[in-house]
PDB file of N, H, CA, C and O in Angstrom:
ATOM      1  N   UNK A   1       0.833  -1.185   0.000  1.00  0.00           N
ATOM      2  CA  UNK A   1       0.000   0.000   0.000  1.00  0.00           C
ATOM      3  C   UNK A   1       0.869   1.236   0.000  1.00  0.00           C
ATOM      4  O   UNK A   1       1.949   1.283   0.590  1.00  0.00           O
ATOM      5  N   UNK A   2       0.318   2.294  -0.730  1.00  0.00           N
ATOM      6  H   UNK A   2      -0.558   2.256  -1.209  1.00  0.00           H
ATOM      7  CA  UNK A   2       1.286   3.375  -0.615  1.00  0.00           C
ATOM      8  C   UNK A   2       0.870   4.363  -0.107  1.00  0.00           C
ATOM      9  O   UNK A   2      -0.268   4.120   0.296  1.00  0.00           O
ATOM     10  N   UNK A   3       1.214   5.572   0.152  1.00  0.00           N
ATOM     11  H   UNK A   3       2.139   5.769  -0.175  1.00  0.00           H
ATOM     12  CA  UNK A   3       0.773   6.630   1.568  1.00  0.00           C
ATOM     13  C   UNK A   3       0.225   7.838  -0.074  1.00  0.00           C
ATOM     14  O   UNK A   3       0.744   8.282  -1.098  1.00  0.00           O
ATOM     15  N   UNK A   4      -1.225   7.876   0.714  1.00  0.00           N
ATOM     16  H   UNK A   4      -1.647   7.516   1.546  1.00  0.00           H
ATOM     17  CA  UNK A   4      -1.808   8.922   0.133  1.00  0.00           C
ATOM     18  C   UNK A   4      -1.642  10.517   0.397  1.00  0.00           C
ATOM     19  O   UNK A   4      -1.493  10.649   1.612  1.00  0.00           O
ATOM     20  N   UNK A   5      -1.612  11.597  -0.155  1.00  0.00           N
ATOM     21  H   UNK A   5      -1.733  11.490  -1.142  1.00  0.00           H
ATOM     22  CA  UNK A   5      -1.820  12.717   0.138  1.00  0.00           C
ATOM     23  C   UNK A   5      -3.074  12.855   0.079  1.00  0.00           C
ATOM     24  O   UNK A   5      -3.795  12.158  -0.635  1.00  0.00           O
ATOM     25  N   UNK A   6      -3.436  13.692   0.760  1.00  0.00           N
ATOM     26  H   UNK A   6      -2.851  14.258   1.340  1.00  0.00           H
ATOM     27  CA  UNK A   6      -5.209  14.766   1.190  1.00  0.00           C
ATOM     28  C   UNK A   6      -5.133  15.289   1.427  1.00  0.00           C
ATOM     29  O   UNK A   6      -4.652  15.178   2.555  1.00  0.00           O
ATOM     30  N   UNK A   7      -5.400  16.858   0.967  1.00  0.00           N
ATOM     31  H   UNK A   7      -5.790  16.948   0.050  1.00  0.00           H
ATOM     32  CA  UNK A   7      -5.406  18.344   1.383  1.00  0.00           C
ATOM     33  C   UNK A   7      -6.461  18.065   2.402  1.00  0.00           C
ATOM     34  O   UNK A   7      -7.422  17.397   2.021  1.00  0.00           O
ATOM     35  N   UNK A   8      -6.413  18.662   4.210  1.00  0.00           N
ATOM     36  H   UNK A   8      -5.633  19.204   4.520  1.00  0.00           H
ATOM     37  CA  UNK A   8      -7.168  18.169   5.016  1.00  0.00           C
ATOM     38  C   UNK A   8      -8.217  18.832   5.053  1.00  0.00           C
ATOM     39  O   UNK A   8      -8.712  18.886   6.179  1.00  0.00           O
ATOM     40  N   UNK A   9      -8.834  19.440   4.150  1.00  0.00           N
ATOM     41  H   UNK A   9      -8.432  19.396   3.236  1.00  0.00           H
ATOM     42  CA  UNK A   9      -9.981  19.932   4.310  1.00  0.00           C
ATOM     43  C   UNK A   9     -10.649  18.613   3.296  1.00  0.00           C
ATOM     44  O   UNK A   9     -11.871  18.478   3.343  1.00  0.00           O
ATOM     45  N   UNK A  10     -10.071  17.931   2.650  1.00  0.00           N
ATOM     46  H   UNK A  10      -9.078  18.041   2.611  1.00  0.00           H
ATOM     47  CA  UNK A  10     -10.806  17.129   2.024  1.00  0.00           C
ATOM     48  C   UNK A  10     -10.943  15.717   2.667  1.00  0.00           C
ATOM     49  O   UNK A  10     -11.555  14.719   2.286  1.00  0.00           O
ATOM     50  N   UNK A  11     -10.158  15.961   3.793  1.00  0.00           N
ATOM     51  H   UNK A  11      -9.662  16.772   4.103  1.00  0.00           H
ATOM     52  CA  UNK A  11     -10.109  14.481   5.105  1.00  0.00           C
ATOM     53  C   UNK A  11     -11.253  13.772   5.190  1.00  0.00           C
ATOM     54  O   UNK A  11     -11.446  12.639   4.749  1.00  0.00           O
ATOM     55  N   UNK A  12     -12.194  14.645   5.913  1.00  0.00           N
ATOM     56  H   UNK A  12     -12.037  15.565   6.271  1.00  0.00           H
ATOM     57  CA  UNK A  12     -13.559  14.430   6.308  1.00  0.00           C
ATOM     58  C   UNK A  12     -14.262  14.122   5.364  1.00  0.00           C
ATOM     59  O   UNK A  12     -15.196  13.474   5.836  1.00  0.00           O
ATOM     60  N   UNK A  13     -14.454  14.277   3.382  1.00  0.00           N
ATOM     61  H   UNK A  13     -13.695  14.803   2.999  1.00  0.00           H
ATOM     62  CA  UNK A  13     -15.633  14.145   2.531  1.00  0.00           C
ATOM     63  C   UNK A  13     -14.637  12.617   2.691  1.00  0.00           C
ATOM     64  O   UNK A  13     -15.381  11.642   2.791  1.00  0.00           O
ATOM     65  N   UNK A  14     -13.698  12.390   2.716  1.00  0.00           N
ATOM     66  H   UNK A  14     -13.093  13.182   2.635  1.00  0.00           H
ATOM     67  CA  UNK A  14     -12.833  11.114   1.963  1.00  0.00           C
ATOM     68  C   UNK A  14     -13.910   9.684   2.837  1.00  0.00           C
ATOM     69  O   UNK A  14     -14.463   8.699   2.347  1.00  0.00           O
ATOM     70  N   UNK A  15     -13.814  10.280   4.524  1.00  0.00           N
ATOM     71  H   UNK A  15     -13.365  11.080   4.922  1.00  0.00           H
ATOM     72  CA  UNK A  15     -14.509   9.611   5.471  1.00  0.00           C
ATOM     73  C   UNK A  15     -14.235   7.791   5.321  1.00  0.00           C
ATOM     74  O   UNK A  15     -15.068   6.966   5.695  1.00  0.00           O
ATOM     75  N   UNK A  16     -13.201   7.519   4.839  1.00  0.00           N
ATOM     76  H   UNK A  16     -12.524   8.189   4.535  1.00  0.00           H
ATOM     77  CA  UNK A  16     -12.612   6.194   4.708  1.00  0.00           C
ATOM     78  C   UNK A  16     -12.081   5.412   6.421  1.00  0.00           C
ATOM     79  O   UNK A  16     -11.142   5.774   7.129  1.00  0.00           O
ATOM     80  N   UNK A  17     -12.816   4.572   6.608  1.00  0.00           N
ATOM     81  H   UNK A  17     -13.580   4.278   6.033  1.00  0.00           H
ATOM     82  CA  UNK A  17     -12.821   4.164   8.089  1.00  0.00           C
ATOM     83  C   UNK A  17     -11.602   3.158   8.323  1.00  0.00           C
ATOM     84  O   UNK A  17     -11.269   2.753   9.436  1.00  0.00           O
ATOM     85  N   UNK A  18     -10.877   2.753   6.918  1.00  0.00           N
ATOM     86  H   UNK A  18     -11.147   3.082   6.013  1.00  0.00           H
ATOM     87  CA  UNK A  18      -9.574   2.089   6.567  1.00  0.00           C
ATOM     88  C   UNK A  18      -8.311   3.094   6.734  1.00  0.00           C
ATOM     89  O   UNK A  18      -7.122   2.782   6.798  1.00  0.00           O
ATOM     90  N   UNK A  19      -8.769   4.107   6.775  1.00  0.00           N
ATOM     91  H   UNK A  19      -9.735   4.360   6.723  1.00  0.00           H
ATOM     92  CA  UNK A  19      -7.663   5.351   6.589  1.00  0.00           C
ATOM     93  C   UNK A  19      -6.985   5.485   7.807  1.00  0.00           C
ATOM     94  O   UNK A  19      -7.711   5.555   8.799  1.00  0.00           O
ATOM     95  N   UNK A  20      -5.661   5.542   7.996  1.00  0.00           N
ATOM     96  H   UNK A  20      -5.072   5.485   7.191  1.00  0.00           H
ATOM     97  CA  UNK A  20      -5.290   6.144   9.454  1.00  0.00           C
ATOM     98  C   UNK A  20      -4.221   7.732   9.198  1.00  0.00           C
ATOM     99  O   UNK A  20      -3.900   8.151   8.086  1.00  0.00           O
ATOM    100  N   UNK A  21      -3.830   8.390  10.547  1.00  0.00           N
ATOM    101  H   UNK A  21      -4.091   8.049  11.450  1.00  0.00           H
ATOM    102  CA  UNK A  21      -2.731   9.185   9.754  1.00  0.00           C
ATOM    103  C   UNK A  21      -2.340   9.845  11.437  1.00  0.00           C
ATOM    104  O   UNK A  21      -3.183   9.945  12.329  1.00  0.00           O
ATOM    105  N   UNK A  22      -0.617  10.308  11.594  1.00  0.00           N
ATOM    106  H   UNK A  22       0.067  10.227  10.870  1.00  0.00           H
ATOM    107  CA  UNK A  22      -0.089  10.235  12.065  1.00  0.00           C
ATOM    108  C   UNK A  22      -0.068  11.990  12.917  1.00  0.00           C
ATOM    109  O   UNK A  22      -0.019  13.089  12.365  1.00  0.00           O
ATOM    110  N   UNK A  23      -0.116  11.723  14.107  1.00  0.00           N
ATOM    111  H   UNK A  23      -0.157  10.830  14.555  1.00  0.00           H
ATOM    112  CA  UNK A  23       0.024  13.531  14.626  1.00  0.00           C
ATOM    113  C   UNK A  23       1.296  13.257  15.813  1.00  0.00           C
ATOM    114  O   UNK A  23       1.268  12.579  16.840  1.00  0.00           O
ATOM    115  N   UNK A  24       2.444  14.118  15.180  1.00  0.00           N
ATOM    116  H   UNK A  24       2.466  14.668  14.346  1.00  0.00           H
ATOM    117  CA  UNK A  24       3.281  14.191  16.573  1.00  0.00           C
ATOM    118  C   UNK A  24       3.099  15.165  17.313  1.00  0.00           C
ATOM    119  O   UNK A  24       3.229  16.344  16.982  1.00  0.00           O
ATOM    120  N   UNK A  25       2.767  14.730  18.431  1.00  0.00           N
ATOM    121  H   UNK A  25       2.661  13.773  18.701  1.00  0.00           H
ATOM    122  CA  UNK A  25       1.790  15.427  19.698  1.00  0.00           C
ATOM    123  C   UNK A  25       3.007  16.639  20.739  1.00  0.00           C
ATOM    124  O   UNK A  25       4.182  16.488  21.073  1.00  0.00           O
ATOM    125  N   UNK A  26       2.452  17.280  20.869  1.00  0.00           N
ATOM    126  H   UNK A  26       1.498  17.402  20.597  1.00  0.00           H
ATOM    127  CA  UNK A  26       3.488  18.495  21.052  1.00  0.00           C
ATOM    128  C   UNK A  26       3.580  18.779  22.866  1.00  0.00           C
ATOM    129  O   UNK A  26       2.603  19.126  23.529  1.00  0.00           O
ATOM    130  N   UNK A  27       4.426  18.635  23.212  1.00  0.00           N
ATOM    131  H   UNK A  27       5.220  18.353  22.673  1.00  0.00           H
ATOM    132  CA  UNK A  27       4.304  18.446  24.733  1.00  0.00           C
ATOM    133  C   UNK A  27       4.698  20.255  25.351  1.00  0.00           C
ATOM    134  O   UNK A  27       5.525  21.126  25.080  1.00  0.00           O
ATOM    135  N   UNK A  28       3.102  20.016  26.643  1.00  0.00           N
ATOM    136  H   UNK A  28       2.430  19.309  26.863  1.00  0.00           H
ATOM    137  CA  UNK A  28       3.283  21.296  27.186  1.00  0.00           C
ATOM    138  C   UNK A  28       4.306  21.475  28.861  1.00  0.00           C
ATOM    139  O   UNK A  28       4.425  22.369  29.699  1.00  0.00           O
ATOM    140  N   UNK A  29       4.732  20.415  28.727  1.00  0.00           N
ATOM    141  H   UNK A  29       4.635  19.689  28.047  1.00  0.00           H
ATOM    142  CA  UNK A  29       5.792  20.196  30.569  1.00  0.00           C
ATOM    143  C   UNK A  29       6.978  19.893  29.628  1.00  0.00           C
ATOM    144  O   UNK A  29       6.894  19.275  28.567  1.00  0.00           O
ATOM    145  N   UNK A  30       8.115  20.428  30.181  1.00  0.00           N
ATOM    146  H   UNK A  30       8.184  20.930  31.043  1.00  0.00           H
ATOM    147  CA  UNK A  30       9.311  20.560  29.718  1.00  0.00           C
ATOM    148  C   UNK A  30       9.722  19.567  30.070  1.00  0.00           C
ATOM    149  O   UNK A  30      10.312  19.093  29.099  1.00  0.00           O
ATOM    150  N   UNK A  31       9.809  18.725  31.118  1.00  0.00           N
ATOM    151  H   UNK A  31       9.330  19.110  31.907  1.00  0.00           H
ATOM    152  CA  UNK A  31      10.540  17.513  31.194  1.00  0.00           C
ATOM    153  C   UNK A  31       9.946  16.236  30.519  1.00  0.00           C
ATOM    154  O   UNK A  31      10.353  15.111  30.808  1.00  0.00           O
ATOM    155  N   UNK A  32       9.173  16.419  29.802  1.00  0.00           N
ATOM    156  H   UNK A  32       8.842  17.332  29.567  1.00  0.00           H
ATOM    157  CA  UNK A  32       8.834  15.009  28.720  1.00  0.00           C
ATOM    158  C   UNK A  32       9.661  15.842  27.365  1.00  0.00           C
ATOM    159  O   UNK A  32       9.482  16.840  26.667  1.00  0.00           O
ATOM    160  N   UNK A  33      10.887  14.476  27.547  1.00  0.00           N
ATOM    161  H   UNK A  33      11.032  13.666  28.115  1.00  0.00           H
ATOM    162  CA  UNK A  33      12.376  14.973  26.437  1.00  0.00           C
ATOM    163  C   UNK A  33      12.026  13.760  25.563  1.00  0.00           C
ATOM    164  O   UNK A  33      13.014  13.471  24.888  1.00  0.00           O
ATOM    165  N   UNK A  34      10.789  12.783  25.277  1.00  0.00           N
ATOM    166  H   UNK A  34       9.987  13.017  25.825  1.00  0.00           H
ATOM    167  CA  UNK A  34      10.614  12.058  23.805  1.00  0.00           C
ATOM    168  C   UNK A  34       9.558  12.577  23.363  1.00  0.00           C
ATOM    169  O   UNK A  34       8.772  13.160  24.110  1.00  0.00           O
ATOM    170  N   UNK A  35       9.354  12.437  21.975  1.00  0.00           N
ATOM    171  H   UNK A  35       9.992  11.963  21.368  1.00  0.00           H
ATOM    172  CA  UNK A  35       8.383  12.662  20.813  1.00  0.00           C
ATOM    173  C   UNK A  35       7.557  11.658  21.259  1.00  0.00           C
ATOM    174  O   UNK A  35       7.982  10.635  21.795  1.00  0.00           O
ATOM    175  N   UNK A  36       5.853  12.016  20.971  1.00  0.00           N
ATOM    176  H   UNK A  36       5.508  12.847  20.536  1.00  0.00           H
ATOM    177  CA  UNK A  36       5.033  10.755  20.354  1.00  0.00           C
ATOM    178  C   UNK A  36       4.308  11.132  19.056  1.00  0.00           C
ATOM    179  O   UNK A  36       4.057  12.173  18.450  1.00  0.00           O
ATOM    180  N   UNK A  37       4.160  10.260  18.954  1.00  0.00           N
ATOM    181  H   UNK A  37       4.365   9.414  19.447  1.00  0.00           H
ATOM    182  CA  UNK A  37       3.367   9.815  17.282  1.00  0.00           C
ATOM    183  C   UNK A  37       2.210   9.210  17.631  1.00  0.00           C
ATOM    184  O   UNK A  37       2.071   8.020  17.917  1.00  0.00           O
ATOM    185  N   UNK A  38       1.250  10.188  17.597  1.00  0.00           N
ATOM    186  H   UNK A  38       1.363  11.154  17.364  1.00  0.00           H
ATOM    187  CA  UNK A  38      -0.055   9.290  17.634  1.00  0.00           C
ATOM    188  C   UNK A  38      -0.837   9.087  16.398  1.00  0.00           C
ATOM    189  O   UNK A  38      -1.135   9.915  15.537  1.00  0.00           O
ATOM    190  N   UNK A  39      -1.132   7.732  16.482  1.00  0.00           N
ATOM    191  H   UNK A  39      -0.889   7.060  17.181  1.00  0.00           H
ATOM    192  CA  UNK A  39      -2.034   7.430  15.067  1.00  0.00           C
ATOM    193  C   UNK A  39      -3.915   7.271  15.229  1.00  0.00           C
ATOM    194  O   UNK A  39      -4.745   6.638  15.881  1.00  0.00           O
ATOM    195  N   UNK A  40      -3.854   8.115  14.358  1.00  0.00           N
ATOM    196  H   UNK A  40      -3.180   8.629  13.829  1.00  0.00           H
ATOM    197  CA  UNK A  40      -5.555   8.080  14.465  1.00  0.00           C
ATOM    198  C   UNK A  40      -6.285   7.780  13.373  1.00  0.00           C
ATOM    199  O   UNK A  40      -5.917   8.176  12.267  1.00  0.00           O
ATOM    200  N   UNK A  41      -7.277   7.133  13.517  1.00  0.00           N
ATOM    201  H   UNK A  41      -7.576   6.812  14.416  1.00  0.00           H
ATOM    202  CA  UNK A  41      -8.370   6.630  12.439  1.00  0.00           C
ATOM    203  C   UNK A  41      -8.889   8.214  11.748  1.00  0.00           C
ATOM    204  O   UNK A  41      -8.627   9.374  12.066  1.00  0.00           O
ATOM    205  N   UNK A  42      -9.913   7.479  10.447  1.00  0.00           N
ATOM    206  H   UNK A  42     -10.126   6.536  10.189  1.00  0.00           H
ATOM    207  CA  UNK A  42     -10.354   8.838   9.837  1.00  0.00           C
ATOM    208  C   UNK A  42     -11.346   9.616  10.361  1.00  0.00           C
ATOM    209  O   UNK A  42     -11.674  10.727   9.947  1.00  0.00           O
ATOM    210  N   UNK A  43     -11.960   8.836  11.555  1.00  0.00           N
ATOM    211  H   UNK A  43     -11.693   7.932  11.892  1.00  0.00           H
ATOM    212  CA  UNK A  43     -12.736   9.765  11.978  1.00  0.00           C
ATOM    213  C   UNK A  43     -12.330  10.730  13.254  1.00  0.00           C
ATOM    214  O   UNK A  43     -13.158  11.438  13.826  1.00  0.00           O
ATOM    215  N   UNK A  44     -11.118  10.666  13.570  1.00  0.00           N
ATOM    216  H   UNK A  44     -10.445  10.091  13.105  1.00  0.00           H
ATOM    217  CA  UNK A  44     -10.430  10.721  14.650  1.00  0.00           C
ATOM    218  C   UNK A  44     -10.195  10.516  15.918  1.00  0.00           C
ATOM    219  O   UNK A  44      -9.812  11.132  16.913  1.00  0.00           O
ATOM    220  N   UNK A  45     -10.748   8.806  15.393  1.00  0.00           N
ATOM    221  H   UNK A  45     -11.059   8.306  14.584  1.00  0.00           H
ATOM    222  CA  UNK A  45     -10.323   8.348  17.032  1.00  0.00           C
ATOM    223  C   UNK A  45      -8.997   7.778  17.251  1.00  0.00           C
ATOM    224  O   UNK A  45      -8.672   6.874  16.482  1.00  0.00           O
ATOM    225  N   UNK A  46      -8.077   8.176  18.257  1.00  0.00           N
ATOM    226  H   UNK A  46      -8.341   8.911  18.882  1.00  0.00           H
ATOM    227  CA  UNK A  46      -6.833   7.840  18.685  1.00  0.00           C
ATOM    228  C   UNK A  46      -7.054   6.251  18.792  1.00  0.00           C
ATOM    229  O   UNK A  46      -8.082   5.707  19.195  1.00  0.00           O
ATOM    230  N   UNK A  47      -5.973   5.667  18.385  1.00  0.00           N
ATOM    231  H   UNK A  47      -5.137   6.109  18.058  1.00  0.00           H
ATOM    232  CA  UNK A  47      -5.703   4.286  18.424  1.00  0.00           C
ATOM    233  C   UNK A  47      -4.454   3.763  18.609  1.00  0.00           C
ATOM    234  O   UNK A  47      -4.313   2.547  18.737  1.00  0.00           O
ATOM    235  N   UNK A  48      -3.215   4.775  18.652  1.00  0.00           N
ATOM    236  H   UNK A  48      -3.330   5.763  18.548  1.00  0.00           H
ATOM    237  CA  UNK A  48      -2.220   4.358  19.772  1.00  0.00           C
ATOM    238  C   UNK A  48      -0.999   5.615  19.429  1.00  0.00           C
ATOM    239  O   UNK A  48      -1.139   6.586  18.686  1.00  0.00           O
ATOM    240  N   UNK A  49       0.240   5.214  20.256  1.00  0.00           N
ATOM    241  H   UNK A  49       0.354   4.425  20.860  1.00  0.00           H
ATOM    242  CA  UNK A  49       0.665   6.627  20.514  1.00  0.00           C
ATOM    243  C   UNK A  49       2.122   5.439  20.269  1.00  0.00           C
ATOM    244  O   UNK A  49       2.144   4.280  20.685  1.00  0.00           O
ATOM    245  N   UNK A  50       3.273   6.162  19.462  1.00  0.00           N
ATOM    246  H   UNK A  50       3.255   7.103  19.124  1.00  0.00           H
ATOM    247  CA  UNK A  50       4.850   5.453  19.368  1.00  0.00           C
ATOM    248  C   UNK A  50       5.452   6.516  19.671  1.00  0.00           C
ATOM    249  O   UNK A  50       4.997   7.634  19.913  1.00  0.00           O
ATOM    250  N   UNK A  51       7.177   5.892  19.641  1.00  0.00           N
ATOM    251  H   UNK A  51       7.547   4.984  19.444  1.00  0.00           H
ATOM    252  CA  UNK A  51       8.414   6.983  20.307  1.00  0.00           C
ATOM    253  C   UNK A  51       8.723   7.150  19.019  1.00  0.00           C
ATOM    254  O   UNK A  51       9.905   7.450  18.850  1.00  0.00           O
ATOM    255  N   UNK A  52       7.817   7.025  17.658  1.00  0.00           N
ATOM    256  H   UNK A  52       6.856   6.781  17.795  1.00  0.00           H
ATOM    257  CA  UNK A  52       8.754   7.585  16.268  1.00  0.00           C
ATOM    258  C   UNK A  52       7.886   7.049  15.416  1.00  0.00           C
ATOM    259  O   UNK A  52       7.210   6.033  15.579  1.00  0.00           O
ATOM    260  N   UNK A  53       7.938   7.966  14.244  1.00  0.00           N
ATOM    261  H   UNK A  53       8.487   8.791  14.112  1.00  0.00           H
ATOM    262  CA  UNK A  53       6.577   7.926  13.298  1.00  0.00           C
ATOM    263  C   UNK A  53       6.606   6.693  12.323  1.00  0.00           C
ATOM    264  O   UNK A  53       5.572   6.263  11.811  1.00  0.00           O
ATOM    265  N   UNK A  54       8.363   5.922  12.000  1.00  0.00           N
ATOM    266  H   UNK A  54       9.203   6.271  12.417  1.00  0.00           H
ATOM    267  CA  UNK A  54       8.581   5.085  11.610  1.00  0.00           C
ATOM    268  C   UNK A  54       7.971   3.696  12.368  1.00  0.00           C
ATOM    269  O   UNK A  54       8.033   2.670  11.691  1.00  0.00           O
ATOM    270  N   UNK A  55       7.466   3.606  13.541  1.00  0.00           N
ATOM    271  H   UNK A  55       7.416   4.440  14.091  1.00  0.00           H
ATOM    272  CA  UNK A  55       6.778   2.807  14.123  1.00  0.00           C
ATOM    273  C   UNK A  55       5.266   2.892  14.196  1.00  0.00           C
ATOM    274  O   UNK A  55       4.577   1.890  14.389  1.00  0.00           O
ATOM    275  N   UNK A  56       4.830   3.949  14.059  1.00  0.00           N
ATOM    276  H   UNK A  56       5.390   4.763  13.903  1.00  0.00           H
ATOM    277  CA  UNK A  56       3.258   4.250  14.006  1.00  0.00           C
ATOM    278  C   UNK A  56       2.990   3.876  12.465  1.00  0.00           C
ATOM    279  O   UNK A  56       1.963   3.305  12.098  1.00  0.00           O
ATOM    280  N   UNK A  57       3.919   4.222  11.699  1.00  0.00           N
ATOM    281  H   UNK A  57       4.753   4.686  11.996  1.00  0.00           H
ATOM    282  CA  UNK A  57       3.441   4.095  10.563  1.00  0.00           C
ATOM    283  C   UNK A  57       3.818   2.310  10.252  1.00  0.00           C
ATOM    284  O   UNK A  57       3.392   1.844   9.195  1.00  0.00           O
ATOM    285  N   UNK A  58       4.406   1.627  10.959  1.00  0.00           N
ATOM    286  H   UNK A  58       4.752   2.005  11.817  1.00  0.00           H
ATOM    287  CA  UNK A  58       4.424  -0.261  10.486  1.00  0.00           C
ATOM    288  C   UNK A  58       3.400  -0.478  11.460  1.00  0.00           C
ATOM    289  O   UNK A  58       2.677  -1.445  11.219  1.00  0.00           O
ATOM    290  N   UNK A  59       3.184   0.088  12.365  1.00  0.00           N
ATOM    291  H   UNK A  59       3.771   0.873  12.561  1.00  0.00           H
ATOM    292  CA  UNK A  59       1.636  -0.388  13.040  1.00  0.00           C
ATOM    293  C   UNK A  59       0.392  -0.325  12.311  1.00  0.00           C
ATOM    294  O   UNK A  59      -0.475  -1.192  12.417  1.00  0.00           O
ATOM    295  N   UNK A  60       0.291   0.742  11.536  1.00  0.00           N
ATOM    296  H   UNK A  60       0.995   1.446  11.450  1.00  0.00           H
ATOM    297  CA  UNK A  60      -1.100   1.185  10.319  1.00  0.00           C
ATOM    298  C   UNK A  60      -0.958   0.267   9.780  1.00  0.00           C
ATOM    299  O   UNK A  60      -2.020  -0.355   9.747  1.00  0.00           O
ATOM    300  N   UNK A  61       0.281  -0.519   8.999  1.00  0.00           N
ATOM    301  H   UNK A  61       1.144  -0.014   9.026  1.00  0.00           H
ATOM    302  CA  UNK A  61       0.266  -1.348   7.849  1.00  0.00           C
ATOM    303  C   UNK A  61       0.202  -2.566   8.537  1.00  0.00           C
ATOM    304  O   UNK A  61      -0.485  -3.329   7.857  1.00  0.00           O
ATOM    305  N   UNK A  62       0.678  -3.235   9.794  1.00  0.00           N
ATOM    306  H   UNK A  62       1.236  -2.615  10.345  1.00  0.00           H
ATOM    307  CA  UNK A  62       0.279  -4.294  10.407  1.00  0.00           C
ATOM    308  C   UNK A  62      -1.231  -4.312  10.664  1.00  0.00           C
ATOM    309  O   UNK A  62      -1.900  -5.346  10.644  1.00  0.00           O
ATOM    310  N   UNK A  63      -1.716  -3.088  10.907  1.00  0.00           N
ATOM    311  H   UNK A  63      -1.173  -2.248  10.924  1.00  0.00           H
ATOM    312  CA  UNK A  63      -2.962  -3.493  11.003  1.00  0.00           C
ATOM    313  C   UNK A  63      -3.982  -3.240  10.260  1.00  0.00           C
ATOM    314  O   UNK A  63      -5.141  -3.081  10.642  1.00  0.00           O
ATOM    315  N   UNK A  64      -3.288  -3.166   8.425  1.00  0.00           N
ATOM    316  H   UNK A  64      -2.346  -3.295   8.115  1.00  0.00           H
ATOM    317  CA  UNK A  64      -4.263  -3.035   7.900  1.00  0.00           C
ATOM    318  C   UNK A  64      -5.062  -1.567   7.288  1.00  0.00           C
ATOM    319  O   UNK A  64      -6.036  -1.553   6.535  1.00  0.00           O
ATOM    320  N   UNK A  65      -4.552  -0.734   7.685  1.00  0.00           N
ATOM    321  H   UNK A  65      -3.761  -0.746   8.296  1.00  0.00           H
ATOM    322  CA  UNK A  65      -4.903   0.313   7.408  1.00  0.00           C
ATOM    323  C   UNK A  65      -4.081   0.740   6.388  1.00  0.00           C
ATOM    324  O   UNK A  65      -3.238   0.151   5.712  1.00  0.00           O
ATOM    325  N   UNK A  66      -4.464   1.818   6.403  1.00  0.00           N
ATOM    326  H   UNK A  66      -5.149   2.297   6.952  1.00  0.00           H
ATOM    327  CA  UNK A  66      -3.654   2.428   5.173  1.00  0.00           C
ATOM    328  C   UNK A  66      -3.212   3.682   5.521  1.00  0.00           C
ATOM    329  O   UNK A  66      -4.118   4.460   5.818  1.00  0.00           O
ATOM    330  N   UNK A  67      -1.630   4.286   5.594  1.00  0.00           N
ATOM    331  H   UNK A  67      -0.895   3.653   5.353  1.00  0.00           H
ATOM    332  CA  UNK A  67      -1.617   5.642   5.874  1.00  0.00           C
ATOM    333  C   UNK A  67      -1.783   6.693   4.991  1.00  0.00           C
ATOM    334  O   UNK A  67      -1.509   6.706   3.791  1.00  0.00           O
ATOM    335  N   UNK A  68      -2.291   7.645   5.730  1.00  0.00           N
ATOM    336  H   UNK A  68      -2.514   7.634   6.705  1.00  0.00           H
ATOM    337  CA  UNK A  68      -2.158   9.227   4.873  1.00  0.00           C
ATOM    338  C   UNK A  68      -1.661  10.081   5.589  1.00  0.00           C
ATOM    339  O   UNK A  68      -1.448  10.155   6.799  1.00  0.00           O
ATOM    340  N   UNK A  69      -1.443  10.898   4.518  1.00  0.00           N
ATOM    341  H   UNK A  69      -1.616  10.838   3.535  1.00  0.00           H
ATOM    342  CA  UNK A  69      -0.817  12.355   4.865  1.00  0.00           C
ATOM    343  C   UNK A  69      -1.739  13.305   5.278  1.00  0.00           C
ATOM    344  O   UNK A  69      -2.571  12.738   4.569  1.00  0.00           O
ATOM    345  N   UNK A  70      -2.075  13.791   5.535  1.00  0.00           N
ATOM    346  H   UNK A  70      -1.399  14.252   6.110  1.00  0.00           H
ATOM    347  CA  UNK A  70      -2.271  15.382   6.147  1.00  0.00           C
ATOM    348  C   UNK A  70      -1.598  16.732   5.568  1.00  0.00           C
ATOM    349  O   UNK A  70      -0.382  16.845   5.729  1.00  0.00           O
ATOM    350  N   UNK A  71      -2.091  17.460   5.102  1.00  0.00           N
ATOM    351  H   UNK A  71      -3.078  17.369   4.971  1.00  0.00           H
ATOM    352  CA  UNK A  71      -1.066  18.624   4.661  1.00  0.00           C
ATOM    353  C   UNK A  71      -2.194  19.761   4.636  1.00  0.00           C
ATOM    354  O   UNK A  71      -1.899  20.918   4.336  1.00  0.00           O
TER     355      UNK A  71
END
């Protein structure tokens, strides 16, 4: 499977429940010193959180989903 682009205003008409896509979550306490990568379905429900997007994104494809982009 290969990683789609979607201008995100067109996210929501796409409404593909196979779709997942990746948000690195931006931390507001200074002492959390790792990244997460959370991956969320198309409707945006969170479905899990990695230390690197290269792992969120073999989790989508282990499970079947398919990633996209966001832009």
């Amino acid at each position: 499977m290969g990683k789609l682009n979607i201008p995100s205003r067109d996210f929501l008409e796409y409404g593909n429940a196979s779709l997942a896509f990746i948000k690195k979550e931006i931390h507001k306490e200074e002492n959390i010193s790792t990244d997460v990568f959370s991956v969320y379905c198309a409707d945006g429900t969170l479905l899990a959180a990695f230390d690197s997007k290269e792992s969120a994104i073999a989790a989508i494809m282990q499970s079947g989903l398919e990633h996209i982009d966001l832009h």
